[in-house]
DSSP file (Angstrom, degrees, kcal/mol; ACC not computed):
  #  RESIDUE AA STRUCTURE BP1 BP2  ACC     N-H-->O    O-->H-N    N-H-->O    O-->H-N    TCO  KAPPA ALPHA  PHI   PSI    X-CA   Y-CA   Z-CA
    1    1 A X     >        0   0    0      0, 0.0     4,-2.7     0, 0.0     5,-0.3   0.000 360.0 360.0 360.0 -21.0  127.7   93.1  116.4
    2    2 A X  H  >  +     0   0    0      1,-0.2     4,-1.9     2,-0.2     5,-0.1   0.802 360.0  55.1 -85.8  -7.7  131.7   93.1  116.2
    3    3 A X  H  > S+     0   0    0      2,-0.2     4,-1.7     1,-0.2    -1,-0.2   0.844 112.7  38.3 -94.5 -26.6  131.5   92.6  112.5
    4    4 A X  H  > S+     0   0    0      2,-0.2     4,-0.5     3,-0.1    -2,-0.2   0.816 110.5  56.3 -87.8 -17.0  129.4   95.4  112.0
    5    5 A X  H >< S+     0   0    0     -4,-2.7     3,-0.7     2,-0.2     4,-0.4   0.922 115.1  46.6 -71.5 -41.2  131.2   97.6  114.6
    6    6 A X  H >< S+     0   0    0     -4,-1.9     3,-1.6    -5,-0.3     4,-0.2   0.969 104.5  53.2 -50.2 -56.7  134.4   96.7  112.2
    7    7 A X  H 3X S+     0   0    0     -4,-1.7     4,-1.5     1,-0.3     3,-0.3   0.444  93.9  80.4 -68.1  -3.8  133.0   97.3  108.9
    8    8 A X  H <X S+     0   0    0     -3,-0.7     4,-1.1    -4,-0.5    -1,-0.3   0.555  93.2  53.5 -56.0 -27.0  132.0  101.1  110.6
    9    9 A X  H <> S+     0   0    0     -3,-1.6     4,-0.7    -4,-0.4    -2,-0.2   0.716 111.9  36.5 -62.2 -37.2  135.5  101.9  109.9
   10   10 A X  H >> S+     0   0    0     -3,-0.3     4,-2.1    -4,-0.2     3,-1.0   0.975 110.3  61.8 -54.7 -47.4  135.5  101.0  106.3
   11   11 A X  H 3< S+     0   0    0     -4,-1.5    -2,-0.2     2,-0.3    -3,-0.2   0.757 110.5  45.1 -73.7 -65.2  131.9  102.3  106.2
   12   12 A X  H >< S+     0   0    0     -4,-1.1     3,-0.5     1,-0.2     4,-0.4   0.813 114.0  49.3 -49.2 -40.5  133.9  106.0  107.3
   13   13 A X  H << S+     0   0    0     -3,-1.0     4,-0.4    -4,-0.7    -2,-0.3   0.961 109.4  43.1 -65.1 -54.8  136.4  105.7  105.0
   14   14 A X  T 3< S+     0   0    0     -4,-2.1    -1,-0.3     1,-0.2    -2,-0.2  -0.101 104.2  64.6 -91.5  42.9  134.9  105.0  102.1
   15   15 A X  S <>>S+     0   0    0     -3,-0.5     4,-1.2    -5,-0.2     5,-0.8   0.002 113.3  45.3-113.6 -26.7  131.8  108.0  102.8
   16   16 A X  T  45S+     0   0    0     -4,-0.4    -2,-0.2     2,-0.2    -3,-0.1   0.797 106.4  50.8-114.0  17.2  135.0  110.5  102.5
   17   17 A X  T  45S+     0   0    0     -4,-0.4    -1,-0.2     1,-0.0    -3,-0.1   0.653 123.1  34.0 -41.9 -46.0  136.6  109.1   99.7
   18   18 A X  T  45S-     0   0    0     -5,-0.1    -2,-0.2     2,-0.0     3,-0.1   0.583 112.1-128.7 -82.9 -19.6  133.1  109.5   98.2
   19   19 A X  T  <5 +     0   0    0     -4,-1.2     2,-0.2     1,-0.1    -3,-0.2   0.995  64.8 131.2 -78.7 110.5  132.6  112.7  100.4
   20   20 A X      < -     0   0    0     -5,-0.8     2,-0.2    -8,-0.1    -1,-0.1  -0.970  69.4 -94.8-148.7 164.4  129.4  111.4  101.7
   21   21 A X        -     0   0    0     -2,-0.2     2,-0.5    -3,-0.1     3,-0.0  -0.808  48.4-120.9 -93.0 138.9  127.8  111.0  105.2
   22   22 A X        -     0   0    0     -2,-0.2     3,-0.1     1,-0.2   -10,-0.1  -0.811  11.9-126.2-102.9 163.0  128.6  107.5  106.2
   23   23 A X  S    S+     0   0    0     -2,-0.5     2,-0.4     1,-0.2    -1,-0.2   0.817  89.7   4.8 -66.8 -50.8  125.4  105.6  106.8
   24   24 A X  S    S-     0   0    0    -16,-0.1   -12,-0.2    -3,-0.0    -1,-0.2  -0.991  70.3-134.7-158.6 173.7  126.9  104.6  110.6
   25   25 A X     >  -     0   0    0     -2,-0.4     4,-1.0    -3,-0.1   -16,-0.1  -0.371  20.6-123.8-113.3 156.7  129.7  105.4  112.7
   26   26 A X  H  > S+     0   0    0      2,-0.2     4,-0.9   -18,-0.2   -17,-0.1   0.566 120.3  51.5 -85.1   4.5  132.3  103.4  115.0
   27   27 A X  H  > S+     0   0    0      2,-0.2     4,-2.2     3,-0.2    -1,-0.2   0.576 108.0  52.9-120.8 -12.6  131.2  105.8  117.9
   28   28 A X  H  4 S+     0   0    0      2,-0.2     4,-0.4     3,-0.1    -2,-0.2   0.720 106.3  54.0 -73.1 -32.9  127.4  104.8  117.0
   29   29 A X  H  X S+     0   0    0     -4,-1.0     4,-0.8     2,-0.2    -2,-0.2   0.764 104.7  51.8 -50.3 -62.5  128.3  101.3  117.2
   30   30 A X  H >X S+     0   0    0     -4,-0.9     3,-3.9     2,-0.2     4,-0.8   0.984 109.8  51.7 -55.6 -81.1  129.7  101.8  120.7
   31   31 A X  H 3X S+     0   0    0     -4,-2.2     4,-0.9     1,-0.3    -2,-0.2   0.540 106.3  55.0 -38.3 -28.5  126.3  103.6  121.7
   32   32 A X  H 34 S+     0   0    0     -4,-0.4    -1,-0.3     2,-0.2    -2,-0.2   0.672 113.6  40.7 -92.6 -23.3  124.3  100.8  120.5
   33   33 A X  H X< S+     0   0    0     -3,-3.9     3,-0.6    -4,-0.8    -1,-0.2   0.778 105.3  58.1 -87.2 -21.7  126.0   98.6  122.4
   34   34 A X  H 3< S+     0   0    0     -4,-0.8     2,-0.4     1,-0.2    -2,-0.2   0.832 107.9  57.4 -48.6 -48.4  126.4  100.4  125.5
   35   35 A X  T 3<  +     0   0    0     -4,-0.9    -1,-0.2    -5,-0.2    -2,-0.1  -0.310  60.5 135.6-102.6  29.0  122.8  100.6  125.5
   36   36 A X    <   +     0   0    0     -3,-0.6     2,-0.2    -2,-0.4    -1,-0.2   0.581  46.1  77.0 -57.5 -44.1  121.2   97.4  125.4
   37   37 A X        +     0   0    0     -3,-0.2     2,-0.1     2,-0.0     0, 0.0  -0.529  49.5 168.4 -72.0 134.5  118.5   97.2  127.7
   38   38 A X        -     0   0    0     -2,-0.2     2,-0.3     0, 0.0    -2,-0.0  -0.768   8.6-176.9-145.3 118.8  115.6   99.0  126.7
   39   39 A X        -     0   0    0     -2,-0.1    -2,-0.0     1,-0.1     0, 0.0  -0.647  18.5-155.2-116.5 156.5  112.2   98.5  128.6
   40   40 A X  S  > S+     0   0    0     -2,-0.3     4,-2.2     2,-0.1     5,-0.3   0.236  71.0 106.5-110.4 -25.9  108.7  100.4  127.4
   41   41 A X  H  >  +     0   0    0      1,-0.2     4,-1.7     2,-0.2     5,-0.3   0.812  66.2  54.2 -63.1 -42.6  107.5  100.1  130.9
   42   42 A X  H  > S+     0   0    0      1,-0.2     4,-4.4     2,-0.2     3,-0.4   0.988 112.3  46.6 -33.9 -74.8  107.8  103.7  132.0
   43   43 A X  H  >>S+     0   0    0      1,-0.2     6,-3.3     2,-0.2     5,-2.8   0.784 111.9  50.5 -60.0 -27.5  105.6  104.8  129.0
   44   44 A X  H  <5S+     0   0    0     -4,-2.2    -1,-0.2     4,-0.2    -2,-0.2   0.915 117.5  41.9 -83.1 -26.2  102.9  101.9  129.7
   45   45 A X  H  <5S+     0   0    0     -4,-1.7    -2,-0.2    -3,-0.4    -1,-0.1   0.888 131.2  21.1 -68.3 -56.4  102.7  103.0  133.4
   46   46 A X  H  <5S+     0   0    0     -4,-4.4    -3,-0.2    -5,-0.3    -2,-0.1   0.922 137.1  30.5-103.5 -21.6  102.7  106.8  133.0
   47   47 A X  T  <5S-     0   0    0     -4,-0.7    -3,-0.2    -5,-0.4    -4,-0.1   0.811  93.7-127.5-102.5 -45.0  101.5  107.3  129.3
   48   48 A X      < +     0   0    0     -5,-2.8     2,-0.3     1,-0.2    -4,-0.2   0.831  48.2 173.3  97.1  44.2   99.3  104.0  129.2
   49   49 A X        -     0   0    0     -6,-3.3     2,-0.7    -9,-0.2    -1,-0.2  -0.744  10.7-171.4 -78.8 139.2  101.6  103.0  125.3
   50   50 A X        -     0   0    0     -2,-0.3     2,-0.3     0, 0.0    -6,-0.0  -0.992  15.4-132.9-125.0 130.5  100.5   99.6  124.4
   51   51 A X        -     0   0    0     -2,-0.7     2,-0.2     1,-0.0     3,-0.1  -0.699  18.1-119.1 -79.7 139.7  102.9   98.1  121.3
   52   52 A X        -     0   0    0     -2,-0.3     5,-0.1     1,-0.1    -1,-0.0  -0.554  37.6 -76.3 -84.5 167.1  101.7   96.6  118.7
   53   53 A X     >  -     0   0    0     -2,-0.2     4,-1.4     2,-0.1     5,-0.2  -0.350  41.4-129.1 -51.6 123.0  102.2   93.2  117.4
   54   54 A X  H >> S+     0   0    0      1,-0.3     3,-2.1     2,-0.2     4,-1.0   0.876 111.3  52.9 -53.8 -91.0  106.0   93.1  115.6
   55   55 A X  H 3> S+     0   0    0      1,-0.3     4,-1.3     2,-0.2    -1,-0.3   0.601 105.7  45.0 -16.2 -54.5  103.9   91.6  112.7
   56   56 A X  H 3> S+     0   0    0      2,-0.2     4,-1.3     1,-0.2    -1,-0.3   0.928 117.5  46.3 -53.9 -45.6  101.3   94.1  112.3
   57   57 A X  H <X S+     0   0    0     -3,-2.1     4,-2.0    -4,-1.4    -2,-0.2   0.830 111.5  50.6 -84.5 -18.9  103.9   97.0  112.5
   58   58 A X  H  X S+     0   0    0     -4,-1.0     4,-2.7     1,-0.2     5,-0.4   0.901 111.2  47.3 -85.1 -32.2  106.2   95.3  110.1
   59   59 A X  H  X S+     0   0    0     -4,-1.3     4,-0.8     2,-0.2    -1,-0.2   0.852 118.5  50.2 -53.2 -51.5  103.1   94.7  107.4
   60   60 A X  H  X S+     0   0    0     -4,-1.3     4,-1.6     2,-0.2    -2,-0.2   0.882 106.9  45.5 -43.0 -75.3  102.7   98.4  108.3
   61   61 A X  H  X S+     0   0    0     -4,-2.0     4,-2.1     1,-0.2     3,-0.3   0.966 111.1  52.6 -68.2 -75.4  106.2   99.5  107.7
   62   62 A X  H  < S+     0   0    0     -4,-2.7     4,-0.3     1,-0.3    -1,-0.2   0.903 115.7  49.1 -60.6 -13.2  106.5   97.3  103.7
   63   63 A X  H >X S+     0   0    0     -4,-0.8     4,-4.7    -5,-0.4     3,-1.3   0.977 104.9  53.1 -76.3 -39.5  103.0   99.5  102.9
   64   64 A X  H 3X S+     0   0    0     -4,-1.6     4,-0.9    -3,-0.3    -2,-0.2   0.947 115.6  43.9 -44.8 -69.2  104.5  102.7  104.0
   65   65 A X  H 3<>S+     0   0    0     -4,-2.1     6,-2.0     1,-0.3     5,-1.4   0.357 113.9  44.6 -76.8   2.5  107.4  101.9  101.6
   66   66 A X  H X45S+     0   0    0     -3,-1.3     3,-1.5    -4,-0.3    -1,-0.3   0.631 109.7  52.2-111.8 -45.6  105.8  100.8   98.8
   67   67 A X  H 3<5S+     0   0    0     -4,-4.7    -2,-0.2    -5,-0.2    -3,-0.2   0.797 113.0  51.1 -58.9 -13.7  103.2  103.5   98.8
   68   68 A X  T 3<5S-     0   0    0     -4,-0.9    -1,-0.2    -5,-0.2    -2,-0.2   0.451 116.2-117.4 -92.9 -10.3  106.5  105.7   99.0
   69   69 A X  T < 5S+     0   0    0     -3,-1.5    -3,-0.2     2,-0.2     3,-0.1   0.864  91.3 112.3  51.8  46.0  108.2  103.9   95.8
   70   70 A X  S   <S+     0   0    0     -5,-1.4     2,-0.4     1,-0.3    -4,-0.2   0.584  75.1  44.6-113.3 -22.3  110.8  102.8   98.0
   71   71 A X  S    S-     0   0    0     -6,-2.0    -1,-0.3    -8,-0.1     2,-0.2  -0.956  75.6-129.4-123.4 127.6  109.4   99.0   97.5
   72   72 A X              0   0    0     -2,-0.4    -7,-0.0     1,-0.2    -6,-0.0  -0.729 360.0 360.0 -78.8 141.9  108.3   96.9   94.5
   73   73 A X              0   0    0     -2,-0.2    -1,-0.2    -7,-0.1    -7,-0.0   0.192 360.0 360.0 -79.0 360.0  104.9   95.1   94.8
């Protein structure tokens, strides 16, 4: 994570050389780390979420993007 919270600096610099939005931020970096813990358990308790299987959603996820022309077959 500290090598991508470093390269978030380039990552700023060069989106306003380019005058672009940069793709993520040193202060996004900090959030993501701040934040680590993240539990589902609220929402299975009060909403009754079940997850799906990381495998199923990721099979999910490469159709999505292919049906979108975002991915080559």
């Amino acid at each position: 994570m500290w090598l991508v919270s470093f390269a978030s600096y380039f990552n700023v610099f060069f989106s306003k050389l380019r005058n672009k939005t940069p793709k993520f931020t040193p202060s996004a970096m900090k959030s993501i780390q701040m934040h680590r813990y993240i539990s589902h358990r609220k929402a299975t308790d009060e909403l009754g979420y079940k997850p799906r299987p990381f495998e199923e959603t990721i099979k999910d996820t490469l159709e999505w993007f292919r049906s979108a022309g975002m991915l080559e077959e």
